[in-house]
N, C-alpha and C positions, 0 to 999 in steps of 0.2 A: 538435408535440411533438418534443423534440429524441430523435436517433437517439441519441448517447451520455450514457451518465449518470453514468459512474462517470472514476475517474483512478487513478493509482498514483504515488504519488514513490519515488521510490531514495534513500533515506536511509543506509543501511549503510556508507558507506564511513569512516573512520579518518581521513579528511583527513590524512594524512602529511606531504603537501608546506606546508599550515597549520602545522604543530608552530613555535616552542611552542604556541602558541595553542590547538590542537586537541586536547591532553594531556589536561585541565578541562572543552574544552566541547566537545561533537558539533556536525562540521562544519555541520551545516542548522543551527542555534543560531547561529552567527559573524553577528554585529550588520552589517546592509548599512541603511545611510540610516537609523540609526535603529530597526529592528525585526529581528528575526533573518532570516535568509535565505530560510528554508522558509517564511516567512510570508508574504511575496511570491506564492508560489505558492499557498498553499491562498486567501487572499482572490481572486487572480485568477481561481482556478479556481471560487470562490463569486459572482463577480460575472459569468462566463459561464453559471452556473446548473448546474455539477458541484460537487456537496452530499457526494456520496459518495466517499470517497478513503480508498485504502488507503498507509498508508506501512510499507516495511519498515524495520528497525531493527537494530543490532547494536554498533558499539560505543557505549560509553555510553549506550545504547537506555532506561535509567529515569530519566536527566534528559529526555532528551528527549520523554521519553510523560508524565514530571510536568508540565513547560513547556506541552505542546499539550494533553493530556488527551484528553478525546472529541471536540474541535473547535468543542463547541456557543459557545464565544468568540469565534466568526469563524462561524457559521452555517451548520456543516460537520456531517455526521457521518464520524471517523474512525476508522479501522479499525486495528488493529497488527499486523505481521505481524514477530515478535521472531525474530531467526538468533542462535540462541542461544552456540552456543561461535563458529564464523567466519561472518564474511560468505561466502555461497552466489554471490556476485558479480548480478551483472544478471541474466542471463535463470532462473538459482538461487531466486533471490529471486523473481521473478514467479508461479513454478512453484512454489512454497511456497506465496504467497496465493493461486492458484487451487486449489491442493489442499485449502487449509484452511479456502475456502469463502469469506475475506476478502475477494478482489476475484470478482466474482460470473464467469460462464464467457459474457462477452460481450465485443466492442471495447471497448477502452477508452483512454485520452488515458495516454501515460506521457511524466514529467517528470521528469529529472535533477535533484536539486537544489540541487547545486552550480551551477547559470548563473546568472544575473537577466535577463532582456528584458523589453523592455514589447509583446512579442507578444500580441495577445488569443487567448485562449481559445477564446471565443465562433465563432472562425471554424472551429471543428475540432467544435463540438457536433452537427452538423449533416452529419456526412464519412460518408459509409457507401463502407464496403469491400465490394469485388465477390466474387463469387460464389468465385474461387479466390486472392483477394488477401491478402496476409499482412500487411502493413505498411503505413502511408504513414508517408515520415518528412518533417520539415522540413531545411531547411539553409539556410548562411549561408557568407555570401562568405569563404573564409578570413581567420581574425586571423593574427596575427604569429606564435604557438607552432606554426599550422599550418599553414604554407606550403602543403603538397601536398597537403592535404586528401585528405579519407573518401571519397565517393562523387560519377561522373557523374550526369548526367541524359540518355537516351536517348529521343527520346518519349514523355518523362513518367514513364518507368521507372529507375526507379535501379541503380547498374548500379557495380560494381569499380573498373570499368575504362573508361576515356575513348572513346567514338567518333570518329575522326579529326579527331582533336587537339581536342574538347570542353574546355571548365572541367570541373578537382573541384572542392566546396565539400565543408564542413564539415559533420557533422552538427550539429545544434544540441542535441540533448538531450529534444525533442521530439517524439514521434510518435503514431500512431494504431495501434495494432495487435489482431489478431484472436489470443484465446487458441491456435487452433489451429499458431500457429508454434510454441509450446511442448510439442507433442506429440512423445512419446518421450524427452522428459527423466526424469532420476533422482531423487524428491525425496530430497532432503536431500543432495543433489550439487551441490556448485559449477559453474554453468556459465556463460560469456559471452554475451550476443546479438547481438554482433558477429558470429561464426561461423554462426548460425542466421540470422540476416539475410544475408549474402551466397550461401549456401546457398538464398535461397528466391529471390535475384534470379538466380542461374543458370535459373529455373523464372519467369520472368517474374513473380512473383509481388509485387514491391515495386513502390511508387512513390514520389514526391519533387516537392517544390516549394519553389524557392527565397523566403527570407523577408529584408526588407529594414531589420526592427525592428534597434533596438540591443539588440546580445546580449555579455555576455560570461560566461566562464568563470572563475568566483571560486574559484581554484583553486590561488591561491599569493598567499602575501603581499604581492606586489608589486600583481597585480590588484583585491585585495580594495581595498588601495589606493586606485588605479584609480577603484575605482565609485563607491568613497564621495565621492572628489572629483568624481566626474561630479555625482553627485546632492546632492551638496552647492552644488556652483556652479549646475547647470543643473535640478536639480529632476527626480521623477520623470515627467516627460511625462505621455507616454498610460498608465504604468504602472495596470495597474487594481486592482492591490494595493498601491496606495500607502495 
């Protein structure tokens, strides 16, 4: 039986750097290969056998919940966690669905969903976090916007800052985390988990592995670009939400 069951997307953001584009339609909605973007995700995450997903939402948050609904169209059930006047940003928004009961008060798989990769799922249903562990996150070889990339890798531990003269990579947008890095937040306060994450790797509490899938960040018009001719020419691979 697998250890994790549930997931969470990050839907909330405004896609900005999208406009026009993202004026009319919420960024997870933005068409990649043919099906909107966040739909990559919940089918991948149905085909590793996480059924349960929570996504938050905020702007244009009622196209977005009419398009997906409850999920049972892709063999999900989904949950809605609405930030009603702003986005609560990342770890805001996390702290809202475990308050509200939405994403249940256990690990669970969190996915950005602004990326696309044909990273499977399936290999994180199975992750169980240690006894004082707060995070596993993935990463990926820095792209071109990120030259100096997020975080090292220490022994397996993720870490700020480079060990004599280590690689950083990027984070990728995915990770494994334990509700309890969210303790002491404010709800209905805007918070980042950038900050709470590096705060818990001071405490050896993260860790990290590098992933070698194609991943990008569809995060500007040039990108979205980008993929569409990837998968237009080259097709979606191993993608398992294809």
């Amino acid at each position: 039986m697998s250890v994790i069951k549930q997931a969470m997307i990050l839907a909330a953001g405004k896609g900005t750097r999208l406009r026009p584009l993202t004026l009319d339609t919420p960024k997870p909605l933005v068409e990649v290969g043919g099906q909107p973007l966040i739909v990559w995700h919940i089918k991948a995450l149905q085909a590793a056998g996480i059924t349960d997903i929570t996504i938050n939402a905020s702007w244009l948050a009622d196209k977005l919940m009419a398009t997906l609904g409850d999920g049972a169209q892709y063999g999900v059930k989904l949950q809605w966690s609405v930030e009603e006047d702003e986005p609560l940003e990342t770890a805001g928004g996390i702290f809202q669905a475990l308050q509200t009961g939405k994403l249940q008060n256990a690990p669970f798989v969190l996915v950005n969903s602004d990326i696309w990769t044909t990273y499977d799922f399936s290999q994180l249903v199975d992750y169980t976090l240690g006894p004082d562990q707060q995070a596993h996150l993935l990463l990926i070889d820095n792209p071109e916007h990120n030259d100096n990339g997020d975080f090292a890798i220490n022994n397996g531990l993720a870490s700020e800052h480079a060990v004599a003269g280590a690689d950083k990579y990027t984070f990728s947008g995915i990770s494994v985390l334990s509700p309890r890095l969210l303790d002491g937040l404010v709800t209905g306060q805007a918070s980042a988990l950038g900050p709470l994450l590096r705060k818990a790797m001071i405490k050896f509490q993260v860790t990290a592995e590098v992933i070698v899938d194609n991943w990008i960040d569809v995060g500007t018009a040039a990108r979205l670009e980008q993929i569409n001719t990837f998968i237009d020419t080259k097709g979606a691979g191993a993608h398992r939400g294809a």
